[in-house]
C-alpha positions in Angstrom: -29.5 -31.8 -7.9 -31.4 -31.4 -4.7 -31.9 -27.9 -3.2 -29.2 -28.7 -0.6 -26.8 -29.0 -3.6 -28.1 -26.0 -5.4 -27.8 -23.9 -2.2 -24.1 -25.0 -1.6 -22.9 -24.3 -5.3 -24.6 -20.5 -4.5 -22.3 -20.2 -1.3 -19.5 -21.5 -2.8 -20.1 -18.9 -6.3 -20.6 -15.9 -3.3 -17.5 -16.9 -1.5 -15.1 -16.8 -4.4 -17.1 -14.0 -6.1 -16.3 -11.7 -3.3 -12.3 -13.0 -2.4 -11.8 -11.9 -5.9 -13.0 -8.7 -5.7 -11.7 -8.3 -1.8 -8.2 -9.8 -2.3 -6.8 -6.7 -4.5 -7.7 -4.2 -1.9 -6.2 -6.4 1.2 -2.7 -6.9 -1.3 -2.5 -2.9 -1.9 -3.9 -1.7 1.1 -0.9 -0.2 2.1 1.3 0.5 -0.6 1.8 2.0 -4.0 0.2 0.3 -6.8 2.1 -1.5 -9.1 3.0 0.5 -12.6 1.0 -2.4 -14.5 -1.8 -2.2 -12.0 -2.2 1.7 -13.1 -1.8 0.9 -16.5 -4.8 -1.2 -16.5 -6.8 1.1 -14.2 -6.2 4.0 -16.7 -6.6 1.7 -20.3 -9.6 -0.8 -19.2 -12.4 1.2 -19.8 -11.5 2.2 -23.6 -10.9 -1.7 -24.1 -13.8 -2.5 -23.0 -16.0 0.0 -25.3 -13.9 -1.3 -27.8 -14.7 -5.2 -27.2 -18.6 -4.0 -27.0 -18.1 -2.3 -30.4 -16.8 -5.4 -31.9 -19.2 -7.4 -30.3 -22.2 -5.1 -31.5 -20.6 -5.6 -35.3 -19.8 -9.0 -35.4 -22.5 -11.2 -36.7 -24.2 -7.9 -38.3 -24.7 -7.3 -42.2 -24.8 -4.2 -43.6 -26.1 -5.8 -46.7 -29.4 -6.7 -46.0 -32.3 -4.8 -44.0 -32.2 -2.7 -41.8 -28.6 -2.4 -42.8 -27.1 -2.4 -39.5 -29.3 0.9 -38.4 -30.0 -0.4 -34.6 -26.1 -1.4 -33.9 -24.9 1.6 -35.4 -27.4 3.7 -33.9 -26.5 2.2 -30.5 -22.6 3.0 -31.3 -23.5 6.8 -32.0 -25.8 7.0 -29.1 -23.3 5.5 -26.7 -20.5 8.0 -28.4 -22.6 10.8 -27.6 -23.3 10.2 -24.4 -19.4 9.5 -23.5 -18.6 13.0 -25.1 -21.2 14.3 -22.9 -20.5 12.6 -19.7 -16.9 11.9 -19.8 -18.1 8.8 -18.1 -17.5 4.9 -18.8 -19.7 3.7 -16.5 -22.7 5.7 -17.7 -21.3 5.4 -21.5 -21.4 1.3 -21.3 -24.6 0.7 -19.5 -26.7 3.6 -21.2 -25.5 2.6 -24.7 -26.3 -1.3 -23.7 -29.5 -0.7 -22.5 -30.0 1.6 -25.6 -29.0 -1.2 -27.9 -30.9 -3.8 -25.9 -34.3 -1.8 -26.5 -33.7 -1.1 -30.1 -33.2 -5.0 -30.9 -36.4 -6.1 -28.3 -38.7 -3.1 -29.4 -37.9 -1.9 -33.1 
């Protein structure tokens, strides 16, 4: 690929990147949100701590050194900080940055 091609394939990634995250607020501008819409918006946040749980566990084995100390370590550190906070946001990038240190430096 030559830079032209590189820097259409970045345009073209930006431009659809931000219609999908534009088009919901031009739909709903206006109106009520739909009762599925504020389902999501109310149960996405727990699903997604959930998924990173999983995802932290998966390939782990609490057989062998260091017995899973680091991943669980992350979980209890990202728990705390949600019971703290009361705060997704804060929850999910704290406790992935946590468990992100832990695995590079210890």
């Amino acid at each position: 690929m030559n830079n032209n091609e590189i820097y259409l394939a970045i345009l073209v990634m930006v431009i659809v990147n931000y219609f999908t995250r534009a088009l919901p607020f031009l739909f709903f501008r206006k109106k009520k949100l739909p009762k599925f819409l504020v389902y999501i918006e109310r149960f996405f946040p727990p699903v997604i701590m959930t998924i990173l749980v999983f995802y932290t566990l998966k390939d782990v084995n609490f057989g062998e050194y260091p017995f899973a100390l680091k991943e669980v370590g992350a979980i209890l550190f990202t728990g705390v900080l949600h019971l703290v906070f009361k705060n997704y946001l804060v929850s999910i990038f704290a406790g992935t940055i946590f468990y992100m240190f832990l695995l590079q430096y210890i």
